[in-house]
N, C-alpha and C positions, 0 to 999 in steps of 0.2 A: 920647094913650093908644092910639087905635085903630091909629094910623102904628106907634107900638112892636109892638103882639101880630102883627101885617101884616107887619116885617119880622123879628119871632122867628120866624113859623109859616114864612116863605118861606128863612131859615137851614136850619128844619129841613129843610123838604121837598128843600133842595139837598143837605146832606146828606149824606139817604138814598139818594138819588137817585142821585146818581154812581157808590158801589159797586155799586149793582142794574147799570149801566151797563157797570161793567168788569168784573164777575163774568159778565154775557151774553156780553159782547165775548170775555172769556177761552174762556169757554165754546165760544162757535163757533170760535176759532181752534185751539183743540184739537181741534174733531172734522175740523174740514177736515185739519189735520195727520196724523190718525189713520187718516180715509176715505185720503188720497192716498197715506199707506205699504201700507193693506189693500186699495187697490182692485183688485187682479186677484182675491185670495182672497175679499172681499164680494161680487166679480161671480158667482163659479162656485157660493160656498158659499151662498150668500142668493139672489144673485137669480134666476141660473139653474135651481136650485132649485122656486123662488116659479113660475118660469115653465113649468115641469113639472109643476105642482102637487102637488110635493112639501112641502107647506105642514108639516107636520111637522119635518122634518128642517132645513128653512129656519130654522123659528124658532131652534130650536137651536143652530143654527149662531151665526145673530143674536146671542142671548144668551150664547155665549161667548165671541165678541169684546164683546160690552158689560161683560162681569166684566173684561175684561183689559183693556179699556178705561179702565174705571173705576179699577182700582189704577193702569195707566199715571199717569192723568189726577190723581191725588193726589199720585204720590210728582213730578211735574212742578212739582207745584204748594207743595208740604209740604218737598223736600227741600233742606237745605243746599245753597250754590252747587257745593262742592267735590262730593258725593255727586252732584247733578243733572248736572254737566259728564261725570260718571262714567257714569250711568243711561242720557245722552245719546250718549256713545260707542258702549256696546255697541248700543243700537236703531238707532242708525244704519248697524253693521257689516252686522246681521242683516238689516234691511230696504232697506240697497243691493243686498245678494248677491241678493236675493229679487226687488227689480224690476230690476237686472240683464236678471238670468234671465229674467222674464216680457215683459221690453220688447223681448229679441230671440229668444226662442222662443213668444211668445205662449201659453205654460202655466204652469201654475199648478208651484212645487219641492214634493218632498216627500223622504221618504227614500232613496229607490230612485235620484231622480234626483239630489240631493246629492250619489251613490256617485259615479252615475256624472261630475257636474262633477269631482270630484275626478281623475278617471282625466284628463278632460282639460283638466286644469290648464295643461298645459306648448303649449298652441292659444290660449293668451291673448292673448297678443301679435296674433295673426292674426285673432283674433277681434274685440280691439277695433281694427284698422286697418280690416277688413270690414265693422263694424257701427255704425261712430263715429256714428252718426245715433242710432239704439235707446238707444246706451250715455249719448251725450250728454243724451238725453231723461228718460232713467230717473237720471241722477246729479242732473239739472235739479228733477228730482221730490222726489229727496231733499234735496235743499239747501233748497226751498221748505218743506216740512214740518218741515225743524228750524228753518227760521224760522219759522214758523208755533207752533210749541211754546214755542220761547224767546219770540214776543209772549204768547203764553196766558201763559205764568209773570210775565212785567212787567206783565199787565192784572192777573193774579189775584192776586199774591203781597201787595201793601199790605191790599185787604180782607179774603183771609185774616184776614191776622195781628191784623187791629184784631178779625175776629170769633172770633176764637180765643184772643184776648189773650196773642199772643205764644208762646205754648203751644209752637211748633217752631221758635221761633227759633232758640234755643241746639243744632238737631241731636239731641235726647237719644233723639228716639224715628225718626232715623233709620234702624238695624240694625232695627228692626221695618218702616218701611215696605217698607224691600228685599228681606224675605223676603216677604211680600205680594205684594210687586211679582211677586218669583221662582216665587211660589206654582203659577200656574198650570202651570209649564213642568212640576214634579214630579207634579203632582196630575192632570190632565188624560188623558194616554196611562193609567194604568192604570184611571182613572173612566169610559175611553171617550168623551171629551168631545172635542168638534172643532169645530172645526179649531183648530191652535194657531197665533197671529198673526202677523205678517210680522217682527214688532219681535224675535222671539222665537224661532222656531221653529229658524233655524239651529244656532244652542247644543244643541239636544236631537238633531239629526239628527248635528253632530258628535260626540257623546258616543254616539250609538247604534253609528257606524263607529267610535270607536277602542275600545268593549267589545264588538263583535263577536266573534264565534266566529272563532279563525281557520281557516283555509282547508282543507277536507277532503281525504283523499288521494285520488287519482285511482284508478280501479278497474283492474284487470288486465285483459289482453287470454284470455278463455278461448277464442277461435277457434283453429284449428290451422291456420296458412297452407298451402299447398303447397309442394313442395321447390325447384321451378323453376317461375320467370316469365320471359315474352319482354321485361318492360322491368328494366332496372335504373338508369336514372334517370329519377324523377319530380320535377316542376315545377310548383307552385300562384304562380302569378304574381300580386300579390292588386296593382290599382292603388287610387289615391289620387284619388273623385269623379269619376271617368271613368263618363260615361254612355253608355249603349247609340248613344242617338243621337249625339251627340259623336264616340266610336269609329265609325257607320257613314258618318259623312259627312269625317272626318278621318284617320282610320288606316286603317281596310278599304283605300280604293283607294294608298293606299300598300303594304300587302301581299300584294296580287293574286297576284303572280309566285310568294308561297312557299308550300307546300302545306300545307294545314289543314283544316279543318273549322270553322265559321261555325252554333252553332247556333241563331243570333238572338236575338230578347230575353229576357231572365235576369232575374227576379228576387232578388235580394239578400234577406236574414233580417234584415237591416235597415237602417233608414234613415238611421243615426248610426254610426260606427267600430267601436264598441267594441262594440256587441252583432252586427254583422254578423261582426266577427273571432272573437270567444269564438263563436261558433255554428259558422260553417264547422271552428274547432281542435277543437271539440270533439264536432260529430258531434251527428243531431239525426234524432232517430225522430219522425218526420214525423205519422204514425198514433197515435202514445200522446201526443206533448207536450202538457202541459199549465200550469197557473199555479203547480204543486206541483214542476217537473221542476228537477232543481236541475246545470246545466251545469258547475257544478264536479268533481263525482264519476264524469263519464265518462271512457270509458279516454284518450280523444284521440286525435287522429291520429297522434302520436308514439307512444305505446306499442305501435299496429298496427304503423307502420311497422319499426321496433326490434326487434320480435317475428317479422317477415318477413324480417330480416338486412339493411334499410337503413339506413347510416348520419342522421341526423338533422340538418337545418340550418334555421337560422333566420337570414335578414338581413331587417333593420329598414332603411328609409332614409328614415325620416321622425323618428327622435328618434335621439340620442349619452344614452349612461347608462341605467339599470335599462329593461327594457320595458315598452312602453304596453298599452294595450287589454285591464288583466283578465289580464293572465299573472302568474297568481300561484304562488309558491313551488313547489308542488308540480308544477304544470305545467312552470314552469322547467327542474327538475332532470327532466326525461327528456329535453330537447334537449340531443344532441351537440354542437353548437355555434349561439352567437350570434352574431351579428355586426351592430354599426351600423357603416353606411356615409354617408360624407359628404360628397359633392363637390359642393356649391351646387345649380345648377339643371341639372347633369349629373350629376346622383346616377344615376340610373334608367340611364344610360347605362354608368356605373361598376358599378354590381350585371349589366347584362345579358356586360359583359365577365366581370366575375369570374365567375358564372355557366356563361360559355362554356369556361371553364378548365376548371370543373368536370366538364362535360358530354361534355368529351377527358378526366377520367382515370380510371383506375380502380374497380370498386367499384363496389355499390347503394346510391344515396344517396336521399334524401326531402330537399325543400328549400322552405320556405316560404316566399317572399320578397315581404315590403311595399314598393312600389315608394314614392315620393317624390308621384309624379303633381302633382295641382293644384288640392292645398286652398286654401280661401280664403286670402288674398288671392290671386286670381287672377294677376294683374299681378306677383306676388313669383317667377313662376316662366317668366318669359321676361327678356331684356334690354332693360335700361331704353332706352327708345327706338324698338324694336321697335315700339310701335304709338302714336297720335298722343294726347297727352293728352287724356284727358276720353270714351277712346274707351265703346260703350257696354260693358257686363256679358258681354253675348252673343261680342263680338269679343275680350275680354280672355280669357274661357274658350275659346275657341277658340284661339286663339294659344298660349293653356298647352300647352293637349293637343297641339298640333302642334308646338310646341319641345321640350317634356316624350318625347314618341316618336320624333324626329327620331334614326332612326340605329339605335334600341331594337335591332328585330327582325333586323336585317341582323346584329347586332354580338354578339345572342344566339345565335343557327346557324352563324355565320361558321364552315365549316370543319367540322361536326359532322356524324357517323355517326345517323341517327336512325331507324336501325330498332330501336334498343331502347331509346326516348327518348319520354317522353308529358307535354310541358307544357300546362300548361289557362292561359290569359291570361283574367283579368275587374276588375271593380272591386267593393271595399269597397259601394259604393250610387251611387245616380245622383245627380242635381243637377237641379234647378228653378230654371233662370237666366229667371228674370222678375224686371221692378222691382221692387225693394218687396215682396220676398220672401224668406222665410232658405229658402238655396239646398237642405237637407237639415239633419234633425235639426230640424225644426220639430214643432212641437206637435200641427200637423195635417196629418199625411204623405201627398201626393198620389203618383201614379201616377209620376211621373217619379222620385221621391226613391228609388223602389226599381230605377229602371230600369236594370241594367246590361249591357257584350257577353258573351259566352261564348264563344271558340274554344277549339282544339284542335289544335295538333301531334303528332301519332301516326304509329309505322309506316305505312307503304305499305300492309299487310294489313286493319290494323285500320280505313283506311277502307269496306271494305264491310259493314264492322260500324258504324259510326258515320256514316258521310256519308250515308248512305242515310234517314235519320231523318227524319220530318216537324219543320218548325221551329219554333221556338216550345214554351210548355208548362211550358220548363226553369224549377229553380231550384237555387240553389248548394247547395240542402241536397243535390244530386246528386252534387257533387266529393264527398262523403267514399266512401256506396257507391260509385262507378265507378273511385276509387284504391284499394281494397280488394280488388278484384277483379285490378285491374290488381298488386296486390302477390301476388297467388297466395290468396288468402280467396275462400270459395266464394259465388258470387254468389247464392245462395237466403240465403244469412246475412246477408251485406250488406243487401237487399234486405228483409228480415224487420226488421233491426234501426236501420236508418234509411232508406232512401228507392230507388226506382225509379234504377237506372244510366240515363247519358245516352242510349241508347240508344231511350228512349220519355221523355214528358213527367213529371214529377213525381206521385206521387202523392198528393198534398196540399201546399199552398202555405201555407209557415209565416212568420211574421216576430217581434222579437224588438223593444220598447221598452227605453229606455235602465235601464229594470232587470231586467237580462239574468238576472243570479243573485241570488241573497235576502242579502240585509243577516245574516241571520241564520240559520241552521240549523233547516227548518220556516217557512223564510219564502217568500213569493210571489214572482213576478216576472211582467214583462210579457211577456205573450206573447198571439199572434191567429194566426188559421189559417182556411182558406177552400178553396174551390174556383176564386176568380176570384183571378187574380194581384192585391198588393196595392197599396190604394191608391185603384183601379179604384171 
């Protein structure tokens, strides 16, 4: 009798046993799947937080990924096979793009920066050749966490159901978990709640860009030029990661012999493409910028120049099809003409001939032209063979930059009248070629990312105007006042309304994060400013 009650009680206690077992086990494999999708946004918004002792804002944080945790962690567990394979796709889309992004920029996405991924969409390809380390790691991460999900629903899904008796098996109260599930995406940004979760949040930052405001119209030029200038063609030569240093140990003493002006290191407006290009086209008052100042609605360089009776040019030699970097509509339609140019890894060489054509005929022309230079991959812009497999980061950028100019300069002047000719040569931003490091556009911009050259082809005259300069100081937010002036606008205007001519050093040093202009009308954007060049 006693052998029976002995092995009833030890029936039972097995059990009960087992579900406490795979209800813990489920348990923890959900949250390990949940920590490794959230871990760059748990680190910044909890614990970085925590360790600022911003113990407030931390908690909060906490407790809104535990709500959205929490629905996650039900409908995983609650939902139909067919709805969960569903649930499981889109958390997967959102929170690969999400550590993606944080695994090779080492920052946290938000909406600003979503805009700007989107601009460079069409650098993917080059991105995942350059970063195949990051990208593999962070797809690594995600693969582990949906299996890590899918074991939580095989531990949890049998004791559910026996303690629920079956209650969701048939699906009926599926469309209620998923709006739950959904819940927080809608409810969260107008309740002021944050942060919204890695699984999640791309959906809302896409919906916030395609109901954006669109694009504002650009303002009018109210300056009144002068009737006559000594130059009638200008030339903003914008290159492609070309840094200061790079150009003074690789290009300089190749063009010793042609005459210029050299105003040494330059800072760039920023660290990434697309907010250094929208800020040089668009002209950028150094002294008023601020997180409010919205770069869309300035006149641009095109409408000054237009307004002075220069024809308008734009060549691309970095993308074929609409343009890159934030030229949006309205910007568009003041340039007289665009042009992408294409010829492999003599693009840059192809734009400085066409270029030279232009510079024999006719006419005041303004010409903006994006060189090809040598965006990552490095190695995609010399000939295969050129350098020994395996060679290091430092040799393969070197090699760009010197097959990438091989010929440039010569092939740009070949032949030209330059007393009424002023091109400025520099780069988009510098590069940080060390191991184990994103060369620019990282999360935490050093001193090199903004590094880039500044010269100057000018009349004969204008060098005792300009050569004479102490060096250093500069920054590109100087090309707009110093071509304004050069277009016949009077330099106390220029000078008033965005920055010091190159003539003397900048008067405030600006730079611009990848959210250059506002998502929205009334919205912020990234911007910092200083006295000490950036980075520094």
């Amino acid at each position: 009798m006693n052998n029976g009650l002995s092995d009833s009680l030890s029936g039972v206690d097995s059990s009960a046993k087992w579900p406490v077992v795979r209800i813990l086990t489920g348990f923890l494999l959900f949250c390990g799947a949940y920590a490794l999708i959230n871990q760059v946004l748990l680190t910044h918004s909890v614990l970085y937080r925590a360790a600022a002792y911003d113990y407030v804002n931390a908690s909060w944080a906490l407790l809104s990924f535990a709500a959205q945790a929490l629905l996650l962690f039900a409908a995983t567990i609650l939902l139909p096979r067919k709805w969960f394979l569903v649930c499981i796709t889109f958390v997967g889309i959102s929170a690969g793009i999400n550590g993606i992004y944080s695994q090779i920029v080492g920052d946290t996405l938000d909406l600003q920066k979503s805009g700007w991924l989107l601009t460079e969409a069409r650098q993917a390809g080059a991105a995942a050749g350059e970063f195949a380390a990051p990208l593999g790691l962070a797809l690594g991460k995600l693969l582990i966490s949906i299996i890590l999900m899918i074991g939580a629903r095989r531990a949890l899904r049998d004791p559910v159901r026996q303690l629920t008796a079956n209650q969701f098996a048939g699906g009926k109260t599926a469309p209620a978990l998923i709006a739950l599930l959904i819940a927080p995406s809608f409810l969260w940004p107008p309740l002021g709640l944050y942060p919204l979760a890695a699984e999640r949040n791309i959906y809302n930052f896409a919906a916030a860009i395609v109901t954006a405001d669109p694009p504002p119209a650009r303002a009018e030029v109210s300056a009144i030029p002068g009737q006559d200038t000594e130059i009638d063609k200008i030339i903003w030569l914008i290159d492609e990661s070309v840094s200061h240093d790079g150009f003074n140990r690789i290009i300089a003493p190749k063009i010793t012999e042609i005459r210029h002006i050299d105003f040494g290191e330059a800072a760039s407006m920023g660290h990434c493409s697309t907010p250094s290009n929208v800020a040089l086209r668009s002209g950028v008052n150094v002294r008023r910028v601020n997180t409010t100042t919205d770069l869309r609605r300035t006149a641009s360089i095109w409408a000054y120049a237009a307004k002075a009776g220069y024809f308008t040019t734009m060549i691309d030699g970095q993308v074929t099809g609409p343009p890159q970097n934030l030229l949006l509509a309205p910007e568009r339609a003041l340039i007289g003409s665009y042009r992408n140019v294409d010829n492999g890894q003599r693009t840059d060489l192809a734009i400085a001939r066409m270029l030279n054509a232009d510079l024999k005929s006719e006419g005041k022309q303004f010409t903006y032209a994006l060189l090809r230079g040598v965006h990552f991959q490095y190695r995609d812009h010399y000939p295969k063979g050129a350098l020994p497999d395996g060679s290091s980061t430092q040799a393969q950028y070197d090699k760009a930059i010197s097959y990438s100019k091989a010929g440039f300069f010569d092939a740009l002047l070949d032949g030209v009248d330059r007393s009424r000719v002023a091109i400025f040569y520099t780069s988009d931003h510098g590069q940080n070629i060390r191991d184990g490091v994103t060369p620019h556009c990282s999360g935490d911009p050093v001193q090199e990312e903004f590094s880039v050259p500044l010269i100057a082809f000018l009349p004969a005259g204008m060098h005792d105007v300009y050569g004479v300069a102490e060096l250093g100081g500069r920054s590109l937010s100087q090309l707009f006042p110093t071509s304004l002036g050069l277009m016949g606008y009077e330099a106390a205007y220029a000078t008033e309304n965005y920055d010091n001519a190159l003539t003397v050093p900048t008067a405030r040093f600006v730079w611009f994060g990848r959210g250059v202009v506002p998502v929205k009308d009334g919205g912020t954007i990234d911007v910092w400013s200083g006295e000490h060049f950036p980075g520094r």
